[in-house]
C-alpha positions in Angstrom: 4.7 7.1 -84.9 2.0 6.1 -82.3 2.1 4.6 -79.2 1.8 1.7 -79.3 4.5 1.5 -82.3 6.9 3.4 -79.8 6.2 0.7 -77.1 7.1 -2.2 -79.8 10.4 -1.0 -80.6 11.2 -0.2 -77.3 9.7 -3.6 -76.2 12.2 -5.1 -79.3 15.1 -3.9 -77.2 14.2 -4.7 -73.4 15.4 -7.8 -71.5 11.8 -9.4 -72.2 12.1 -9.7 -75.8 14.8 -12.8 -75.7 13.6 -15.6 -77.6 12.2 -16.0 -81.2 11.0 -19.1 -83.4 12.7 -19.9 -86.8 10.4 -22.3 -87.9 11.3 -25.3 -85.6 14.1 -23.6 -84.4 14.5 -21.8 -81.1 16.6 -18.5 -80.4 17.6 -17.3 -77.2 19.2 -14.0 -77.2 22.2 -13.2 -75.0 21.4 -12.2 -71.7 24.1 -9.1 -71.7 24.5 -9.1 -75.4 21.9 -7.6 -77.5 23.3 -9.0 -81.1 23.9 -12.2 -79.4 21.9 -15.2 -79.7 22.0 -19.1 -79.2 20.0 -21.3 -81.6 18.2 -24.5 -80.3 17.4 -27.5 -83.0 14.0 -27.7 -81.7 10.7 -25.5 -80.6 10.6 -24.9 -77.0 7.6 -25.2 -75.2 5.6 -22.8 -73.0 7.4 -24.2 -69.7 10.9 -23.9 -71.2 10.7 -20.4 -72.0 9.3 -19.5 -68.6 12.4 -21.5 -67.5 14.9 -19.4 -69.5 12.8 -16.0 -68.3 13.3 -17.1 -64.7 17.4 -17.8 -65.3 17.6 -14.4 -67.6 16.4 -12.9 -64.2 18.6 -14.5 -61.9 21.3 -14.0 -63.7 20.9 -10.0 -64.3 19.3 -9.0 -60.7 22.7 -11.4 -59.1 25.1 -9.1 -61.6 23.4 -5.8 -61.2 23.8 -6.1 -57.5 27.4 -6.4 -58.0 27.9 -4.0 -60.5 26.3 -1.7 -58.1 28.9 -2.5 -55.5 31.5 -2.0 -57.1 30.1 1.8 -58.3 29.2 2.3 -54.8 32.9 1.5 -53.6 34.8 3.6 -55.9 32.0 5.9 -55.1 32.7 6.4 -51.4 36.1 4.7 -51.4 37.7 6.7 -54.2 35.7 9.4 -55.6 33.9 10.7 -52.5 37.1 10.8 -49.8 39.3 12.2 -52.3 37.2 14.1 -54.0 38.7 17.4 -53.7 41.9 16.3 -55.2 39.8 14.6 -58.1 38.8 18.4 -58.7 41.7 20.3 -58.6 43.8 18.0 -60.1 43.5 17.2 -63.9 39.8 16.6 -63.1 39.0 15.3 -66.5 41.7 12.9 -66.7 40.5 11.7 -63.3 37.3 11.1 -64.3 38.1 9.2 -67.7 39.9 6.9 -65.1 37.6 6.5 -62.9 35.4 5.5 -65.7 37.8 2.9 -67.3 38.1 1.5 -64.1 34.0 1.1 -63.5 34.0 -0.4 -67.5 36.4 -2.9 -67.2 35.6 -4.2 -63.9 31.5 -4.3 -65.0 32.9 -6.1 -68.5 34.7 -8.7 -66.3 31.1 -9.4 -64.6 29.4 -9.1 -68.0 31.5 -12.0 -68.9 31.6 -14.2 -66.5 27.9 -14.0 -66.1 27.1 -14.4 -69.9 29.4 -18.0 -69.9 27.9 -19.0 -67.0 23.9 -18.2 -68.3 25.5 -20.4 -71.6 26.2 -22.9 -69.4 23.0 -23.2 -67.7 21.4 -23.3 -71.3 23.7 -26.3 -72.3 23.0 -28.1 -69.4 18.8 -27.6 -69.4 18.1 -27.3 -72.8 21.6 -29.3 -74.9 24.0 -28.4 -77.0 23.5 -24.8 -79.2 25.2 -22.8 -82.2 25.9 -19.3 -82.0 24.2 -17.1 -83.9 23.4 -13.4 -84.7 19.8 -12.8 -82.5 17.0 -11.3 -84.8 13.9 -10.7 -83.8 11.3 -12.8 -85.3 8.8 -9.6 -85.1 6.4 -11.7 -83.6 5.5 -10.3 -80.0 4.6 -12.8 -77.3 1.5 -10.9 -75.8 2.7 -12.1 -71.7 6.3 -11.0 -71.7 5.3 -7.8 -73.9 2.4 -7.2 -70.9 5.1 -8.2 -68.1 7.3 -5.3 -70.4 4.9 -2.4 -69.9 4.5 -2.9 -66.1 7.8 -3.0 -65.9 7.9 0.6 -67.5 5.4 2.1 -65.9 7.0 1.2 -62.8 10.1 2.8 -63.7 8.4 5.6 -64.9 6.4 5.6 -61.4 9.5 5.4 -59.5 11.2 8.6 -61.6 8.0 10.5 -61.4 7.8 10.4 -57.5 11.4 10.8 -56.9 11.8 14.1 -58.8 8.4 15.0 -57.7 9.5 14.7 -54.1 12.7 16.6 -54.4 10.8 19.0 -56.0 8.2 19.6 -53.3 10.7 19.0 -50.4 14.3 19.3 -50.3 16.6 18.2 -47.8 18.6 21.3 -47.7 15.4 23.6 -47.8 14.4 20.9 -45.1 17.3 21.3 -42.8 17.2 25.3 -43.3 13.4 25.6 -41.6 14.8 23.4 -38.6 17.7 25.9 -37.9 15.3 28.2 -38.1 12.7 26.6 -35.4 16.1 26.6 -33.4 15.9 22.1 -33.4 19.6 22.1 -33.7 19.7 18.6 -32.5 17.6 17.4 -34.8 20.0 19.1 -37.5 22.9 17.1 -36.4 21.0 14.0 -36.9 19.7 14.9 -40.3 22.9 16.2 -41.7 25.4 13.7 -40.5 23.0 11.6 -42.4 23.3 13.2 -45.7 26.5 13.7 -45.1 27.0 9.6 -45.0 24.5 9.6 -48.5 26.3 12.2 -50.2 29.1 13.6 -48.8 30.4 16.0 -50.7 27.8 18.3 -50.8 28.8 21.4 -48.4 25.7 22.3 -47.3 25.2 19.1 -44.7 28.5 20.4 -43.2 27.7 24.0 -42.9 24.6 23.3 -41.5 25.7 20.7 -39.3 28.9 22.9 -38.2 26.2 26.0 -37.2 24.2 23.5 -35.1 26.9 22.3 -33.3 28.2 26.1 -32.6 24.6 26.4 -31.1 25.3 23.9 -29.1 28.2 24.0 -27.8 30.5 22.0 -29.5 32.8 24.7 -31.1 35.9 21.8 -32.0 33.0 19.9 -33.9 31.8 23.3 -35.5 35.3 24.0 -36.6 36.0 21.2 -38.2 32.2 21.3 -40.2 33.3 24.6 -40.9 36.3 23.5 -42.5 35.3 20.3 -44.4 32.2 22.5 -46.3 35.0 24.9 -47.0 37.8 22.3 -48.5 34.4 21.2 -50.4 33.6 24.4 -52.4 35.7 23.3 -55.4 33.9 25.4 -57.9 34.6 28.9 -57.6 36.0 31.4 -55.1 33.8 31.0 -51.5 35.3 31.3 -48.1 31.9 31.6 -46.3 32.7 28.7 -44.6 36.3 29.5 -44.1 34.9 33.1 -42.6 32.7 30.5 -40.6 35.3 28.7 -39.5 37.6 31.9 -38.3 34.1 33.2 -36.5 34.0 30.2 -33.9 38.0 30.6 -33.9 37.4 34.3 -32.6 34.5 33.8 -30.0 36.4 31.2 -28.6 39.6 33.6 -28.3 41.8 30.8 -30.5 43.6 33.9 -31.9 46.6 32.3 -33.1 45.0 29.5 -34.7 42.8 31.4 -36.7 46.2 34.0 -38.0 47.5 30.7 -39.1 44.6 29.6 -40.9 44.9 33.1 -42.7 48.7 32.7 -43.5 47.9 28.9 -44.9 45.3 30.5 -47.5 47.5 33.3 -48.4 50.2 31.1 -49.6 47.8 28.8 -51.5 45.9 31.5 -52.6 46.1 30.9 -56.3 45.8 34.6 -58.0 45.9 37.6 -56.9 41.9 38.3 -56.2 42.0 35.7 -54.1 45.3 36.9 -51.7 44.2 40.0 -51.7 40.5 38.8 -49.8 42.3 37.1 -47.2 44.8 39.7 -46.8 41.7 42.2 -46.6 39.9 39.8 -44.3 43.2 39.2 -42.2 43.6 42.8 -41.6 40.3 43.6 -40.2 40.7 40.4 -37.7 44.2 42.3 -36.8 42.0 44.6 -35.6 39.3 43.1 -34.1 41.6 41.1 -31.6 43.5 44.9 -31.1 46.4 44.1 -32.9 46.4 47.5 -34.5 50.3 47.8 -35.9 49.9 44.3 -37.2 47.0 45.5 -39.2 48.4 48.7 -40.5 51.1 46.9 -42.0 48.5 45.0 -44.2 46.4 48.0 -44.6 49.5 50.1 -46.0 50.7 46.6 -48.5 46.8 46.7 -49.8 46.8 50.3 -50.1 50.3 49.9 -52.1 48.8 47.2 -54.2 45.6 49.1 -55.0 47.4 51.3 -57.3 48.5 48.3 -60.0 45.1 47.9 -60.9 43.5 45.0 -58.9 39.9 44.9 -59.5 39.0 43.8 -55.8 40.8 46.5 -53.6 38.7 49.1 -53.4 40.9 52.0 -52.3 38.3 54.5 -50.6 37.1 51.5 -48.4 41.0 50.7 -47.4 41.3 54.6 -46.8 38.6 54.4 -44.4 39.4 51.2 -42.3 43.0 52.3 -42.2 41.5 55.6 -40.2 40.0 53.5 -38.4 43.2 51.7 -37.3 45.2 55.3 -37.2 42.2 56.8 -34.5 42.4 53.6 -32.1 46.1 54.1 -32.1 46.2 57.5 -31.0 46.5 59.5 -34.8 44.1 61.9 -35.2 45.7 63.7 -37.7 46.9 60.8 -39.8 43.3 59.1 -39.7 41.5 62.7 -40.7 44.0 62.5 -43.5 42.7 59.1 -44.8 39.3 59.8 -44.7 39.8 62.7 -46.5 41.7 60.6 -49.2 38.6 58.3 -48.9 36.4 61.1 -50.5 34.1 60.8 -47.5 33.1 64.8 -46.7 31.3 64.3 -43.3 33.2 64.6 -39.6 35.4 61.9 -38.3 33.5 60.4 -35.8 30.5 59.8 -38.2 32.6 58.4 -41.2 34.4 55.8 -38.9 30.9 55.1 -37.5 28.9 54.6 -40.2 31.2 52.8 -42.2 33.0 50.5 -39.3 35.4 47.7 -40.1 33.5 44.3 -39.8 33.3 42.0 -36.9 33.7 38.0 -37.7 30.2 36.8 -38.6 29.1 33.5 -38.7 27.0 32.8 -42.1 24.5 30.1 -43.4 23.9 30.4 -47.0 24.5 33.9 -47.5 22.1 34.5 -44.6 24.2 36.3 -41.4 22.8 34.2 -38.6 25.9 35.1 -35.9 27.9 38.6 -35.5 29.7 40.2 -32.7 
């Protein structure tokens, strides 16, 4: 098929191919229905079917506006605010919802905007029978030119848009000015995306690391938090680490053992309770709360033995000797590194292998660490 036999058919199905001639007879097809047309006694003339081109217009740009509010407020009234309920709750039946709600209301418009395009055609042009619309096959040379602008423009506007987010993207973007330290500049730019599209977790993370560097730990808390609650798909607590990092340099101890005890209980298997029991433990003993720890370190130590994947029992050997020497028990914390299977002294083992600080984390990147 060549080109220009491509272009025909698709011309045969675009908004500019909506009249045809039966012989004295005029057609004009539906303006939202494709099958649909409206049969005049009579051949229109040159100025008449301009006329109907220009209402065919007015009457799709006025409903596509509309249409496209009411995607945009389901958008970022329903799907967007509640969008992490969407996700973990019978997501699929959510969205076939969310859909039927979009359809309908968009059929409603279709409709009303259809009978009142027929009743513009009654009123210029007289009275009309319905009739099934087929094309006459004969192509009006100015609307089938006025078609192919139309698609290159299109075509244009797609090219350059992928083309642009190609060559520059906003999160790439936002990364190099963290890096050139422009952190107010970040703020700007991400609480801007965050307003265009926000449920991607990146504008917050970003935005919650800027506002750490400057100052504003309650903001970088709750950017911390809101990436975190974002990262539906799959198991991530960077942003939750992040969030337990500004918690710790700002000495909100108990606020951040609370956040820990909240994730536990929702922790929904036993990889993931184990993490933040893991992760809980070593913050035990970063704020010097070495009993509380042990008891953590002795339930993970218990619960390695039944076979869970993530526990890995010569690690939990050595950070519990850890815990065992800054309480006082030599003996007890030789004994664990021994268990660990580590062969050099104690001093070295605990050294070189030290249980982790909170760190605050862009991307995978450590940025922050005590």
């Amino acid at each position: 098929m060549t080109k220009n036999q491509i272009l025909k058919r698709m011309y045969n199905f675009s908004p500019m191919n909506f009249y045809s001639n039966e012989g004295d007879c005029t057609v004009i097809r539906s303006v939202y229905n494709t099958f649909t047309g409206y049969k005049f006694d009579r051949k229109f003339s040159t100025d008449e079917i301009n006329s109907v081109w220009n209402e065919i217009k007015f009457h799709r740009r006025i409903s596509t506006i509309l249409i496209s509010f009411v995607f945009l407020f389901v958008l970022y009234e329903i799907i967007f605010p509640k969008f992490s309920f969407l996700v973990n709750n019978n997501s699929l039946a959510n969205v076939l919802y969310i859909l039927l709600l979009i359809t309908i209301v968009c059929q409603i418009i279709t409709v009303i905007f259809a009978k009142l395009f027929e009743k513009k055609l009654k009123k210029k042009f007289g009275s009309y029978t319905n009739v099934k619309y087929i094309s006459s096959g004969v192509t009006d040379e100015n609307f089938y030119r006025l078609f192919k602008i139309e698609l290159a423009k299109a075509l244009t506007l797609v090219f350059l848009i992928v083309t642009i987010f190609a060559i520059i993207s906003p999160f790439a973007f936002t990364r190099e000015l963290l890096k050139k330290e422009r952190f107010n500049d970040v703020i700007k730019l991400t609480t801007f995306g965050s307003k265009i599209f926000p449920i991607a977790s990146d504008w917050y993370s970003m935005r919650g690391y800027a506002k750490y560097k400057t100052g504003d730990y309650q903001g970088a808390i709750k950017d911390f938090d809101k990436a975190y609650e974002l990262s539906a798909n799959g198991f991530d607590i960077m942003n939750f680490d992040n969030k337990i990092f500004i918690k710790y340099y700002i000495k909100d101890y108990d606020s951040a053992l609370q956040d820990f005890d909240n994730e536990i209980k929702k922790a929904q298997n036993d990889n993931e309770k184990d993490q933040f029991l893991w992760d809980k433990a070593q913050f035990l003993y970063n704020i010097k709360k070495y009993e509380d720890a042990m008891d953590i370190y002795n339930q993970l130590l218990i619960q390695s033995d039944n076979d869970r994947i993530y526990l890995l029992k010569d690690r939990l050997y050595l950070e519990r000797a850890q815990v065992y020497k800054d309480l006082g028990q030599d003996e007890l914390a030789k004994l664990d590194i021994e268990s660990s299977g580590i062969s050099d002294s104690d001093d070295n083992s605990i050294a070189e292998n030290p249980i982790p600080k909170p760190t605050l984390m862009v991307d995978d990147e450590t940025i922050e660490s005590f």
